[in-house]
N, C-alpha and C positions, 0 to 999 in steps of 0.2 A: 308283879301286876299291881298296879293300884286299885285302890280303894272304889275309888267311880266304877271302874270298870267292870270290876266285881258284884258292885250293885248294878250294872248295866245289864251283866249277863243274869241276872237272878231268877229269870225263865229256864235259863238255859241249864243243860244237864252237863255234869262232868263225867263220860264216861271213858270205860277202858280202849285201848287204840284194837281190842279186838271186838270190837260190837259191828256187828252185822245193819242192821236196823236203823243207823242215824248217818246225819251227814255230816263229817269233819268240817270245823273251821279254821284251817292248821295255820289263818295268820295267829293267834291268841292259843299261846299257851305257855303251861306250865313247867317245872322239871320232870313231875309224872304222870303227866295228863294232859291231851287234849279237848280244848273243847269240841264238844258237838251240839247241833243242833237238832236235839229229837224229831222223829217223823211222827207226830201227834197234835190232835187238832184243836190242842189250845190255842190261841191268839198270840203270834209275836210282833205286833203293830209296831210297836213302841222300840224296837228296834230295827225299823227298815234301814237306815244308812250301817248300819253295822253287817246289815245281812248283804248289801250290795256290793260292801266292801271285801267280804267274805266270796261272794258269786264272782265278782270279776278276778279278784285271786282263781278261783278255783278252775275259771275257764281260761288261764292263761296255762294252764300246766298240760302238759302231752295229754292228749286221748286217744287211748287204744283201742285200734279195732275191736266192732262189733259182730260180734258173729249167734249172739243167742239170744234168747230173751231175756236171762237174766243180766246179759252185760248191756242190752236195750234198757235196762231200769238203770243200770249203776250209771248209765251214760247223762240219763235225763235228770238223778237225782246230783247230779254232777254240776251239769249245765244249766239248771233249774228250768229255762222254756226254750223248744226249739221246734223247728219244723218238722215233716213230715218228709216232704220229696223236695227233688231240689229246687222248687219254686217257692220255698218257704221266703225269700226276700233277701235284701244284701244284706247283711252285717249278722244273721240270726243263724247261731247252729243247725243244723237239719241234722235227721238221720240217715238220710241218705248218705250223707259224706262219709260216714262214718261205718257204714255196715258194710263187710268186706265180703260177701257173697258172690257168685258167678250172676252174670244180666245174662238173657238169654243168649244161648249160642244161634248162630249159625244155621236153618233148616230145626230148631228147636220149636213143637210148639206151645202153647202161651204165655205167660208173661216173665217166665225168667225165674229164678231162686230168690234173688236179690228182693223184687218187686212186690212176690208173695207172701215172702219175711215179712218185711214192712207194712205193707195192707194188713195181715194177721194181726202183729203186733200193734198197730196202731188201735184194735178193740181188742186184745188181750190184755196189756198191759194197764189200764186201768180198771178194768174188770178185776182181774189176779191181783192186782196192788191198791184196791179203791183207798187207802189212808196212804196214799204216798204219790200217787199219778194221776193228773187231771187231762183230758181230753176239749181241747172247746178249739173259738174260732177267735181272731184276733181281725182288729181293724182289716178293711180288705179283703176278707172274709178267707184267708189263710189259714188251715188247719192246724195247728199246736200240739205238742203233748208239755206239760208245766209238773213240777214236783207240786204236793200240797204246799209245801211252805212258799215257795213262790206264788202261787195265786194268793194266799194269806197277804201275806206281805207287801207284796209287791202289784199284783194286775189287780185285784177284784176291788182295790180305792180305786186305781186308775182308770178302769173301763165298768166299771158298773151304773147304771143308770135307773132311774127306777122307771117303774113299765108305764107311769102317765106320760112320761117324754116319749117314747116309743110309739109306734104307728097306729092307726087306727084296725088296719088289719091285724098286727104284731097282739096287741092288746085281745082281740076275738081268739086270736092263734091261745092264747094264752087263758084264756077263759075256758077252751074246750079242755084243756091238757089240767086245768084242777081238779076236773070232774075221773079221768085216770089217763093212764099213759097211753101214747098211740105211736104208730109208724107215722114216716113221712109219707108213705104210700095212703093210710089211713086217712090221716087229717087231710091231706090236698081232693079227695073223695067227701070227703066231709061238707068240707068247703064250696064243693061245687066248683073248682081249682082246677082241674086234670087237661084242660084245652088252654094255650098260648091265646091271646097274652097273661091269661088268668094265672096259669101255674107259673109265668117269669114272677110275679106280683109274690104269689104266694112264697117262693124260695126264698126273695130279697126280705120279707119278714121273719121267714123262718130263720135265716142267716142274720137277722137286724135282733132275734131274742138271743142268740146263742153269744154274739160279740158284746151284748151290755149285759151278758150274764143274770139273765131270768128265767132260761130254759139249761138243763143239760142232757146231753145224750145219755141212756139210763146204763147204769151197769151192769153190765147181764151176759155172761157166755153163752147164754140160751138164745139170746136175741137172735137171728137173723139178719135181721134190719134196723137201722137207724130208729130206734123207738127214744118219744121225747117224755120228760118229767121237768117238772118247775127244778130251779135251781136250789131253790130254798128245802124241797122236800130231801134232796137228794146231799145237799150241803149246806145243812142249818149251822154248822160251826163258822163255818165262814160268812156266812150273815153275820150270825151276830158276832163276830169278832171284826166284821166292818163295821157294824153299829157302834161298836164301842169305839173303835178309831177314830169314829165319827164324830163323835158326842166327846171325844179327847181333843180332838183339833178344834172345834166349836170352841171351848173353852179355853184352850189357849189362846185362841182367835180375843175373846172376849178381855181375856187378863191383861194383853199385850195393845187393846185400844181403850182401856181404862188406865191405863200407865200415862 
């Protein structure tokens, strides 16, 4: 391995091919080690194209059936973002493809094995994994599950906005939720929201803070319902490891038009 590239990886951890806890990057490696890419929430900015080259390796290789929750994380920290059901969109993994359970039979009733997995799982698995699995909504307003290191990396430059671009209700929505966390049931009561066309209004806000990442849905097996918190209370690391990406690209910005 060269020299660059060693200094490239110098976030990166070298550990043993039997660690449980991190995510292989098996293009780069060595005669007795793989690299990997720890699930902790330091900042790997500075290597996004190394990590995309890494992800699309990783999603080229066979994926085996899902059948539990724990192979629902190895899938997602696999594939770093995918959908939910299979309306997640063209070209984006889901889990649905992938979870090999019975759909409802026949005079069966409610919604099937397959269906109930997947509903569960989609608020278990960040809940049981908060430093490794992120929950939100992607352009569209399509539900996602994403590895930490992928929202690092890769979404939270690409879609984060900050909340003055964001709506003038979005902004209210967001002003009530400093003060502590609340259901969607809650805040649309709040609002005086609960009657059409008010509550259409209110969703497309609520859905407008989740997609520029200023709100997230709170991690809680306790929860019941969809209860909201600032993005920032609940994922200061990835602020400010946007910050700094930020304030890295500014300056390069800056060095490369003083040349």
């Amino acid at each position: 391995m060269r020299t660059g590239k060693l200094l490239a990886f110098q976030r990166l951890s070298l550990c043993s091919k039997t660690s449980t806890d991190v995510f292989p990057l098996t293009f780069l490696s060595t005669p007795n080690s793989i690299a990997y890419l720890s699930i902790v929430p330091s900042p790997v900015f500075y290597y996004g194209d190394l990590y995309r080259r890494a992800m699309i390796h990783s999603m080229k290789r066979k994926v085996a059936a899902v059948h539990t929750l724990k192979q629902a994380r190895a899938y997602i920290l696999q594939v770093g973002i995918c959908g939910i059901f299979s309306d997640a969109g063209v070209g984006m993994p889901n889990l649905w493809e992938v979870v090999d359970l019975p759909d409802r039979q026949p005079g069966e009733k409610g919604w099937g094995q397959k269906i109930i997995a997947i509903w569960r799982w989609k608020n278990e698995l960040p809940a049981i994994y908060p430093a490794e699995i992120f929950y939100g909504k992607i352009p569209a307003g399509r539900a996602v599950l994403m590895s930490m290191d992928y929202l690092r990396i890769e979404h939270y430059s690409k879609h984060h906005r900050p909340l003055r671009e964001c709506s003038s209700l979005a902004q209210k929505i967001y002003e009530r939720l400093k003060l502590d966390p609340l259901t969607t049931g809650s805040l649309r009561e709040e609002l005086n929201m609960t009657q059409r066309p008010e509550r259409n209004r209110f969703e497309r806000a609520l859905q407008e803070l989740q997609i520029t990442l200023n709100i997230a849905r709170r991690n809680s097996l306790e929860d019941e319902n969809d209860t909201w918190v600032l993005f920032s209370d609940q994922y200061l690391d990835v602020v400010h490891a946007g910050e700094l990406s930020h304030r890295d690209h500014e300056l390069t910005s800056d060095r490369h038009r003083s040349l």
